[in-house]
The first five atom37 places (N, CA, C, CB, O) and aatype in JSON, in Angstrom:
{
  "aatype": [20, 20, 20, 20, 20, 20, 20, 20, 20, 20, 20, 20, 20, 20, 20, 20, 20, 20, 20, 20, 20, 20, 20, 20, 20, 20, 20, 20, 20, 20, 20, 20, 20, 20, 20, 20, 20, 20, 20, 20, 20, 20, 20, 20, 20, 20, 20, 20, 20, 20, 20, 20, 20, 20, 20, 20, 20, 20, 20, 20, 20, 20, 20, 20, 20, 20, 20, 20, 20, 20, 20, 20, 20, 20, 20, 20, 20, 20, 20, 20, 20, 20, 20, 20, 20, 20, 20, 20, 20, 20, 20, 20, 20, 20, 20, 20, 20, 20, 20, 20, 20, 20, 20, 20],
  "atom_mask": [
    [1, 1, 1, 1, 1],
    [1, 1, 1, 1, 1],
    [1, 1, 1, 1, 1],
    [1, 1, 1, 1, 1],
    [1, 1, 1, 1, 1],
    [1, 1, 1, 1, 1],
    [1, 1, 1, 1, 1],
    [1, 1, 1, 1, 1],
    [1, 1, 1, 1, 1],
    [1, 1, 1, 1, 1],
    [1, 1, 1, 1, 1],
    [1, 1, 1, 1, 1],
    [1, 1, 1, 1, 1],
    [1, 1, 1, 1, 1],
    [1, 1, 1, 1, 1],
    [1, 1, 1, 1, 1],
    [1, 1, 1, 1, 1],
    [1, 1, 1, 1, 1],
    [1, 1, 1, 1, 1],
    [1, 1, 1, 1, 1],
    [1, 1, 1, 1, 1],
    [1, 1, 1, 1, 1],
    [1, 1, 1, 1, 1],
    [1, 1, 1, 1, 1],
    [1, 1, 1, 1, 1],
    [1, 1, 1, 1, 1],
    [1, 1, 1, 1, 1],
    [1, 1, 1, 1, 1],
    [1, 1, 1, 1, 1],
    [1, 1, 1, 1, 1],
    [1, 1, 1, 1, 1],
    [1, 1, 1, 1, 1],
    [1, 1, 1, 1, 1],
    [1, 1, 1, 1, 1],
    [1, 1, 1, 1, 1],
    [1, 1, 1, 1, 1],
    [1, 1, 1, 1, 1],
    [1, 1, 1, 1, 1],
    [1, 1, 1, 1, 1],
    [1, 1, 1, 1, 1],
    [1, 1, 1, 1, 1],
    [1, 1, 1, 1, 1],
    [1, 1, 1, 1, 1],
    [1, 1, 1, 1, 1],
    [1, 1, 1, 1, 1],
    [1, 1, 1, 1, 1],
    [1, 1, 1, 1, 1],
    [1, 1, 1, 1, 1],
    [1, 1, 1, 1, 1],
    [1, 1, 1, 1, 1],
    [1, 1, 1, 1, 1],
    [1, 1, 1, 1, 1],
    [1, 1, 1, 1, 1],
    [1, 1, 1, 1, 1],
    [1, 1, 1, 1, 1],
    [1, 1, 1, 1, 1],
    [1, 1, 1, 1, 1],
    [1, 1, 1, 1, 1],
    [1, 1, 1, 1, 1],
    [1, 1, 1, 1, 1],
    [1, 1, 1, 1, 1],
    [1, 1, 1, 1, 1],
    [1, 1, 1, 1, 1],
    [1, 1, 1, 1, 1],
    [1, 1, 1, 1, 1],
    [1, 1, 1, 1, 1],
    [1, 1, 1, 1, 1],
    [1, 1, 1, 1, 1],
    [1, 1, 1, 1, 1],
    [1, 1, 1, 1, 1],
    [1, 1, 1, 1, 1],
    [1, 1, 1, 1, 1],
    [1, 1, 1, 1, 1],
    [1, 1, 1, 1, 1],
    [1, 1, 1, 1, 1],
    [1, 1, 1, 1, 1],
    [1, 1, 1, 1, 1],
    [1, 1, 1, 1, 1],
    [1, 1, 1, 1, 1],
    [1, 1, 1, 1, 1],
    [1, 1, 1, 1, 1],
    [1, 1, 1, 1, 1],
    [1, 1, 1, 1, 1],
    [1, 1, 1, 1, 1],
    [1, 1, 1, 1, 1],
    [1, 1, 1, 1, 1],
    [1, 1, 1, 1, 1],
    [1, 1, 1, 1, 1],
    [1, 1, 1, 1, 1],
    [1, 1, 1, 1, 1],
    [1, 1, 1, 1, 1],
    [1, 1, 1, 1, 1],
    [1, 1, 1, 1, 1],
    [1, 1, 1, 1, 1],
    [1, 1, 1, 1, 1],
    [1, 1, 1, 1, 1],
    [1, 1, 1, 1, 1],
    [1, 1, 1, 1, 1],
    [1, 1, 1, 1, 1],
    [1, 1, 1, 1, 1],
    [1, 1, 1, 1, 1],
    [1, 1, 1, 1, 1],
    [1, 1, 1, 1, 1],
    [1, 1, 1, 1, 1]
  ],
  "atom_positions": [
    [[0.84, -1.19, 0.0], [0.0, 0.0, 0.0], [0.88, 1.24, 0.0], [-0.95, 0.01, 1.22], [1.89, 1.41, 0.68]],
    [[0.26, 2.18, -1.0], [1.28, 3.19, -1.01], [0.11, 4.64, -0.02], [1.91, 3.57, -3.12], [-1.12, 4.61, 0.09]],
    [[0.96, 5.59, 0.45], [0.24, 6.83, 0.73], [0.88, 8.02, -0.11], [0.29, 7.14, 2.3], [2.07, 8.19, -0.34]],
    [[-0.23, 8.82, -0.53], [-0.11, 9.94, -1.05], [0.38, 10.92, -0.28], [-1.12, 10.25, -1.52], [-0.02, 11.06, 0.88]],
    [[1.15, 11.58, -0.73], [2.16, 12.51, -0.14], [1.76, 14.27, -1.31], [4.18, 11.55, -0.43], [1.29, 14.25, -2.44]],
    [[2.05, 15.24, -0.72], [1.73, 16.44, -1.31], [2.5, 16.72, -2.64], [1.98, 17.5, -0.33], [2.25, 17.59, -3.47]],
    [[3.42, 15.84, -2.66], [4.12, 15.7, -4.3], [3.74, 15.03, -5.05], [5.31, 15.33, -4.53], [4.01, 13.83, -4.99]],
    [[2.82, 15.66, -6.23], [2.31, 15.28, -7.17], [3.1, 13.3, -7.63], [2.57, 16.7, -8.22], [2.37, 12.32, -7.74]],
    [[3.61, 13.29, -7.69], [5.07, 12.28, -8.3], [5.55, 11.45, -6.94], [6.73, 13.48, -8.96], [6.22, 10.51, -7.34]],
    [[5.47, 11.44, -5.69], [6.36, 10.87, -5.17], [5.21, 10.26, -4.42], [7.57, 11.62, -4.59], [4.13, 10.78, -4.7]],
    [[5.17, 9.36, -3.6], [4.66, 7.93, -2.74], [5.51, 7.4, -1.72], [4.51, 6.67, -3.67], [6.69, 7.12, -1.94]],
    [[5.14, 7.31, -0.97], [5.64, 6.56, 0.36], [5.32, 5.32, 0.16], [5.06, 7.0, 1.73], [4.21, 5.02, -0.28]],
    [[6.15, 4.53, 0.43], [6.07, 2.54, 0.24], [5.58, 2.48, 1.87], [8.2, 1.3, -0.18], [5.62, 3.38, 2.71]],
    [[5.14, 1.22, 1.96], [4.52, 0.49, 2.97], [5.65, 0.98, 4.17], [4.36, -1.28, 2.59], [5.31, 1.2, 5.33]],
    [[7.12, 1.12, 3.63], [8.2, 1.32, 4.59], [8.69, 2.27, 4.82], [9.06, 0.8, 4.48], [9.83, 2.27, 5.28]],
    [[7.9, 3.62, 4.53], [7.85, 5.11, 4.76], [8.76, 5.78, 3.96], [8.12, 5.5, 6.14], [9.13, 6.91, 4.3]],
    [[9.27, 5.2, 2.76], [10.46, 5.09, 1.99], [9.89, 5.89, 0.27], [10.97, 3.14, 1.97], [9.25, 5.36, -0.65]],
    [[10.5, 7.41, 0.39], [9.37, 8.2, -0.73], [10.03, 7.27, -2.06], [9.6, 10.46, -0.94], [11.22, 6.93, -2.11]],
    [[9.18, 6.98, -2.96], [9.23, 6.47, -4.14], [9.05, 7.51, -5.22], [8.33, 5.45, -4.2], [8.42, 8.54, -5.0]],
    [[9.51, 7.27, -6.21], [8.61, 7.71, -8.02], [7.74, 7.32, -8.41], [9.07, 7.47, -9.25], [7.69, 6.18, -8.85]],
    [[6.62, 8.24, -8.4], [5.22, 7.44, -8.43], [5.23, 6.54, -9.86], [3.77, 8.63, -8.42], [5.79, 7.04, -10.83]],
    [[4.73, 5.47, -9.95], [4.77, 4.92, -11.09], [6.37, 4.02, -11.84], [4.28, 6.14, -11.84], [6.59, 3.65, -13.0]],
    [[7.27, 3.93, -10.49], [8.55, 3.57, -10.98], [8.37, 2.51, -9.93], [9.9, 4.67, -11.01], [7.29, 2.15, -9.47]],
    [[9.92, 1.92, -9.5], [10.29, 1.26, -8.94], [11.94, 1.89, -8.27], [10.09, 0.15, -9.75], [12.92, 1.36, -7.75]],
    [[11.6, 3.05, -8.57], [12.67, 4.54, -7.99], [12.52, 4.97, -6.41], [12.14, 6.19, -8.92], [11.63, 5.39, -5.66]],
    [[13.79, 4.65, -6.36], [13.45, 5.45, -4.54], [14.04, 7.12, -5.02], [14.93, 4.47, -2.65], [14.75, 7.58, -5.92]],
    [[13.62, 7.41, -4.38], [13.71, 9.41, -4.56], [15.42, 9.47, -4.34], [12.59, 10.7, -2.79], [16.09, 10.02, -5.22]],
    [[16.13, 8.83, -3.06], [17.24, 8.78, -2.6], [18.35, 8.48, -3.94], [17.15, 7.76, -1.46], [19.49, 8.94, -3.92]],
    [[17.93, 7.82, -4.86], [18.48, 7.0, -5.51], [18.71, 8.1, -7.11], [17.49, 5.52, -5.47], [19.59, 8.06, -7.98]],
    [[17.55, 8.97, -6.96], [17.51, 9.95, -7.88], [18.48, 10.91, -7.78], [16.4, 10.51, -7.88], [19.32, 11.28, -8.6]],
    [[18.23, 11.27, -6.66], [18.9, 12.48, -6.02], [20.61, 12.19, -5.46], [17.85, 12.9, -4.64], [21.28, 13.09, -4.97]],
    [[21.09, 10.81, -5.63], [22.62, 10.45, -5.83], [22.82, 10.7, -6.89], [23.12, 9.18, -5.63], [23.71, 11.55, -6.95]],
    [[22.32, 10.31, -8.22], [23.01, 10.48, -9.48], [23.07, 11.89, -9.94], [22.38, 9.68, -10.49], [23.97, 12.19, -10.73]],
    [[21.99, 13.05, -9.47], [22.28, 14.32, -9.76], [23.48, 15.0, -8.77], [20.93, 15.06, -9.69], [24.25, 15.82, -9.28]],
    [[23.64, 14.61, -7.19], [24.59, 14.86, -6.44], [26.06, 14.24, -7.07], [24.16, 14.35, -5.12], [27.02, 14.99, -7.27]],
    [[26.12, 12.86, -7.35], [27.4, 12.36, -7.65], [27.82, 12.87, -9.21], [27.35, 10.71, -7.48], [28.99, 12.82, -9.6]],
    [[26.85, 13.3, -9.93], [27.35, 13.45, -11.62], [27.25, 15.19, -11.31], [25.93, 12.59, -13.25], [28.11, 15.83, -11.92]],
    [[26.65, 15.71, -10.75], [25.96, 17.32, -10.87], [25.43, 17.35, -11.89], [26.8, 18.6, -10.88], [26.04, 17.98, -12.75]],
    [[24.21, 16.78, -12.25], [23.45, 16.52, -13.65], [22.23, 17.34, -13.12], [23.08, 14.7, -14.19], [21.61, 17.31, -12.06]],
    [[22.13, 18.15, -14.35], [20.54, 18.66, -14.07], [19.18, 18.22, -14.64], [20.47, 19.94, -14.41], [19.05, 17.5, -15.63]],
    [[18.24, 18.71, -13.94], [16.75, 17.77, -13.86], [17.13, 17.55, -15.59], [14.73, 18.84, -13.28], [17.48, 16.41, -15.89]],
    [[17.11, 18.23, -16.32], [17.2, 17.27, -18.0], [18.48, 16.63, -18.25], [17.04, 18.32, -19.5], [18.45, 15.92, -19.25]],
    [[19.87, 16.67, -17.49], [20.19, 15.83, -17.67], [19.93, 14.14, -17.19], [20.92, 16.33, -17.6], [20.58, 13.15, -17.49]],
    [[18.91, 14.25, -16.47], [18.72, 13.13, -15.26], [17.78, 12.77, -16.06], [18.34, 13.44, -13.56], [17.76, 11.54, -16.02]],
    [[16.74, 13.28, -16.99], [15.76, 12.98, -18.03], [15.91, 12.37, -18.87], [15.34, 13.7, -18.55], [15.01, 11.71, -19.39]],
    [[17.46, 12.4, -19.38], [18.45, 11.83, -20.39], [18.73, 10.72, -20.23], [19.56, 12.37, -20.49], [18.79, 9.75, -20.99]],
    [[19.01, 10.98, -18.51], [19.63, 9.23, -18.31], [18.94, 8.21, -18.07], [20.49, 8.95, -17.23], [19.13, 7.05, -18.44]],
    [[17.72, 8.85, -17.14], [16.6, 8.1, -16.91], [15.5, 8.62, -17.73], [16.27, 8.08, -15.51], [14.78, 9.51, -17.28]],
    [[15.31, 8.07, -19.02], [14.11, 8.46, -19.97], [12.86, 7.76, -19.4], [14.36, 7.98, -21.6], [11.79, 7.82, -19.99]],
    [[12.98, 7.3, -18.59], [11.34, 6.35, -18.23], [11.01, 7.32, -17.5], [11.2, 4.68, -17.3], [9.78, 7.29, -17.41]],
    [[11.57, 8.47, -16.73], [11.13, 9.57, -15.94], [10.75, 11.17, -16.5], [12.19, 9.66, -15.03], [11.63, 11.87, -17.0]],
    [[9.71, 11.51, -16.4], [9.5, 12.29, -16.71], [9.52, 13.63, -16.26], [8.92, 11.96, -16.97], [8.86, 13.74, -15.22]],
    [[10.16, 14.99, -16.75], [10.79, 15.94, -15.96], [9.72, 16.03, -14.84], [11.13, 17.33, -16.74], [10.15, 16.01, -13.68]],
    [[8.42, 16.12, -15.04], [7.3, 16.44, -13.93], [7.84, 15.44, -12.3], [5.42, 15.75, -14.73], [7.95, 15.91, -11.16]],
    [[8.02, 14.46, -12.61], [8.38, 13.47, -11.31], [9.65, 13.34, -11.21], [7.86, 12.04, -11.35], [10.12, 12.45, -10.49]],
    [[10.49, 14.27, -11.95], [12.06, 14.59, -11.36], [12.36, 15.68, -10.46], [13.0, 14.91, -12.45], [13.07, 15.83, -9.46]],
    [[11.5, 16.44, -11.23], [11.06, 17.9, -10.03], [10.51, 17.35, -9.04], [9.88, 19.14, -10.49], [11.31, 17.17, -8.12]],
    [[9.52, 17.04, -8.85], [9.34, 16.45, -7.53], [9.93, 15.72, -6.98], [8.54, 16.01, -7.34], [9.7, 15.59, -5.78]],
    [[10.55, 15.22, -7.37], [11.49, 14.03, -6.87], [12.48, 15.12, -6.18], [12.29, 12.85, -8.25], [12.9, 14.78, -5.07]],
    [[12.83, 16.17, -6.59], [14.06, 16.76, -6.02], [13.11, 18.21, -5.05], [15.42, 17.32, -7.58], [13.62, 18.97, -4.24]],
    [[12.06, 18.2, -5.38], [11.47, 18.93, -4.41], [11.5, 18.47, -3.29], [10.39, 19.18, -4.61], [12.23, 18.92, -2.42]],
    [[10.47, 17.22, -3.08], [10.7, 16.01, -1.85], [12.02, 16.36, -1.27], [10.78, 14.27, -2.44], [12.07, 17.2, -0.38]],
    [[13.19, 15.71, -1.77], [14.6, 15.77, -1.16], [14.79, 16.91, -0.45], [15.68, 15.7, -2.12], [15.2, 16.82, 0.71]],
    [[14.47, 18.44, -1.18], [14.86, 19.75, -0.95], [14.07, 20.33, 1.11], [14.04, 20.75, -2.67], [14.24, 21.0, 2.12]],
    [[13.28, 19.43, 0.42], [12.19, 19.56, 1.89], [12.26, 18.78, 2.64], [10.82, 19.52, 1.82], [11.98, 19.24, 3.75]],
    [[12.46, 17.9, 2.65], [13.45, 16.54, 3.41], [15.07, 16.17, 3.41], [12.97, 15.27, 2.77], [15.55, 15.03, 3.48]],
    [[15.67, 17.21, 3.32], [16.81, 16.68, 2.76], [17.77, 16.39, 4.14], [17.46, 17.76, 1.59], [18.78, 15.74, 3.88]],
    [[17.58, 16.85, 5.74], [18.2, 16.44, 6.74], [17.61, 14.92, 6.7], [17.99, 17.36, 8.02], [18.39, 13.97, 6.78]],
    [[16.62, 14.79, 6.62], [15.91, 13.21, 7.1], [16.37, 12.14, 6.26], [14.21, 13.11, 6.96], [16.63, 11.02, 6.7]],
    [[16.53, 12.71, 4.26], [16.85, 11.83, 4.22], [18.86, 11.6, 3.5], [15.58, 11.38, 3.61], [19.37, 10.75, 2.77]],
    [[19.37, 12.7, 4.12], [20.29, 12.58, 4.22], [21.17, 11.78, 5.3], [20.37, 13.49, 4.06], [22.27, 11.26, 5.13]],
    [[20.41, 11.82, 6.42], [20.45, 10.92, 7.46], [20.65, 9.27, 7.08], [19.17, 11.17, 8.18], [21.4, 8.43, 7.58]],
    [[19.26, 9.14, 5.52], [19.7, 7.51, 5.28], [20.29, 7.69, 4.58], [18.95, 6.39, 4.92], [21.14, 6.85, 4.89]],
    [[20.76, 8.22, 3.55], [21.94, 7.95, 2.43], [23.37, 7.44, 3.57], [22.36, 9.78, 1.31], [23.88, 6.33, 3.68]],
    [[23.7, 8.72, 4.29], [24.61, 8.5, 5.34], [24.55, 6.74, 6.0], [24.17, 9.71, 6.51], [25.49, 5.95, 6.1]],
    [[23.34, 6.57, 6.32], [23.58, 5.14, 6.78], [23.85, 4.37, 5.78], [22.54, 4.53, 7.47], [24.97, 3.86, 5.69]],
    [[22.93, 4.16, 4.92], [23.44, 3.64, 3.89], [24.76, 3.31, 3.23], [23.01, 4.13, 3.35], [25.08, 2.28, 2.64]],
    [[25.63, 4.66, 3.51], [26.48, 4.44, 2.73], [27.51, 3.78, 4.05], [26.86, 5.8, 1.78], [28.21, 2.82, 3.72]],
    [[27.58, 4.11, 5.02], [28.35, 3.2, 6.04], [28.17, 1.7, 6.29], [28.13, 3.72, 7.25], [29.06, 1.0, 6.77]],
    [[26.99, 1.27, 5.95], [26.63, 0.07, 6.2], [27.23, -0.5, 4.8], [25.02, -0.11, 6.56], [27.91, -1.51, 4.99]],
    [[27.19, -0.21, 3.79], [27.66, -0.49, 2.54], [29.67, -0.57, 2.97], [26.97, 0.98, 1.29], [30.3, -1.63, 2.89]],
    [[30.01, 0.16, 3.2], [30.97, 0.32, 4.07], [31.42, -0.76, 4.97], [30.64, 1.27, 4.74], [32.49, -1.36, 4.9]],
    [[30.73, -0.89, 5.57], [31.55, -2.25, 6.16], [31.13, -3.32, 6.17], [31.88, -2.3, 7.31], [31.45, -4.19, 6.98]],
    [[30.09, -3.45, 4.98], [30.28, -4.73, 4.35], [31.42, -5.27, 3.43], [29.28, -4.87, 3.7], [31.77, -6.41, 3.12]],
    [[31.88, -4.03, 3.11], [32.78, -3.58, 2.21], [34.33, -4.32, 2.78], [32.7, -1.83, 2.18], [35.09, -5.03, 2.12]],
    [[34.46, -3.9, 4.1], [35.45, -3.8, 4.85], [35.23, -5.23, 5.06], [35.49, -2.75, 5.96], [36.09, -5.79, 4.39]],
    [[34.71, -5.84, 5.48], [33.95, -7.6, 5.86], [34.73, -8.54, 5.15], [32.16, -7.94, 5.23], [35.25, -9.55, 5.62]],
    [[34.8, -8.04, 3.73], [34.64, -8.93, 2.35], [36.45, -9.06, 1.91], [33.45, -7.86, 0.85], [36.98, -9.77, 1.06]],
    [[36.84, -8.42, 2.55], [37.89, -8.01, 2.21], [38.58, -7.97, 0.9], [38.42, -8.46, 2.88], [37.97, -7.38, 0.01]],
    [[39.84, -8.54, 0.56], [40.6, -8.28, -0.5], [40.14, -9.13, -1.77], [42.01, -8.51, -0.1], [40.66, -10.24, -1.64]],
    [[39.38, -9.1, -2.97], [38.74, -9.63, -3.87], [39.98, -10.25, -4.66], [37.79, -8.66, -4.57], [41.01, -9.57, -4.71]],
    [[39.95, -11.5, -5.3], [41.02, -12.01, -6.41], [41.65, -10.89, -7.33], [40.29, -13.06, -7.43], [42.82, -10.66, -7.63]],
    [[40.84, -10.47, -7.57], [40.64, -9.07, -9.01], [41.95, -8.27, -8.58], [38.8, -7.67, -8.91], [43.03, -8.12, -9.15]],
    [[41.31, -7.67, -7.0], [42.38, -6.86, -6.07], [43.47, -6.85, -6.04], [42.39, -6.99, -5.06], [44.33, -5.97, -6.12]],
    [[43.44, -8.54, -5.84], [45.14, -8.99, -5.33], [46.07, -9.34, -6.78], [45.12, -10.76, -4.14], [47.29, -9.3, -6.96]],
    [[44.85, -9.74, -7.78], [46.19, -9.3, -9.26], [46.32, -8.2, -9.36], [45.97, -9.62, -10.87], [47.5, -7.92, -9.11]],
    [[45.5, -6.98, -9.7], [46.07, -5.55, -10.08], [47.08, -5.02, -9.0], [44.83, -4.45, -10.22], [47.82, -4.1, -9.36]],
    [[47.21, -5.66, -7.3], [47.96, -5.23, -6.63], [48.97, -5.98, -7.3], [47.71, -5.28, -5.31], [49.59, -5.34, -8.16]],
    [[49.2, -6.8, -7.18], [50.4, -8.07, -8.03], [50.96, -7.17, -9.21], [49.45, -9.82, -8.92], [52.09, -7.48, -9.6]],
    [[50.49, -6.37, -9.67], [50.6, -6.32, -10.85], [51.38, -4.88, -10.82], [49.26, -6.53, -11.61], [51.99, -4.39, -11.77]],
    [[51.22, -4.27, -9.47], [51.23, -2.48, -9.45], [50.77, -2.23, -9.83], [51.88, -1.6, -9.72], [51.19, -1.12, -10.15]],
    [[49.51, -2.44, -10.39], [48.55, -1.59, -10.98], [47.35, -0.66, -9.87], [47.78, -2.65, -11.98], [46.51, 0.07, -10.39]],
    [[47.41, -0.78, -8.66], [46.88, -0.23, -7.51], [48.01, -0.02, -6.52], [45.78, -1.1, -6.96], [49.18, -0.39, -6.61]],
    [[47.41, 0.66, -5.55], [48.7, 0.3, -4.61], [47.58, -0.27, -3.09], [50.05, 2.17, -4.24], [48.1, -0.66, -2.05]]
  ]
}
């Protein structure tokens, strides 16, 4: 079950988690690729053509008005990603390009 939220475009999942209405997009997920590339709402239109500028704007409205709360989960997110990271340790791949000097 989704709830309607005052942004035309965005939805809350069962797990309070704002979505793209009509996607399978978390808002969070939008709003990394314009933070990590600095892409603007038409370049983000470009990349993601299934989105339409109307629910990119909102999509980054949402964020703009939420953006301590859900900067809060990216932050977890990205630590928990993090030390799974750290967990897994040194990958085959790793240890040839280290072998190799190709990393240090």
């Amino acid at each position: 079950m989704l709830v309607e939220t005052r942004y035309e475009h965005v939805m809350l999942s069962d797990a309070r988690i704002p979505m793209i209405s009509g996607t399978d997009m978390k808002v969070t997920e939008l709003v990394l690729a314009h933070i990590a590339y600095g892409w603007s709402p038409e370049e983000l239109h470009f990349q993601f053509p299934h989105l339409t500028l109307g629910q990119i704007y909102s999509a980054l409205a949402y964020y703009w008005d939420h953006r301590e709360e859900l900067d809060k989960k990216i932050e977890a997110r990205l630590e928990a990603t993090e030390k799974l990271r750290r967990g897994i340790g040194e990958t085959p791949l790793m240890a040839r390009l280290r072998a190799k000097g190709l990393i240090a």
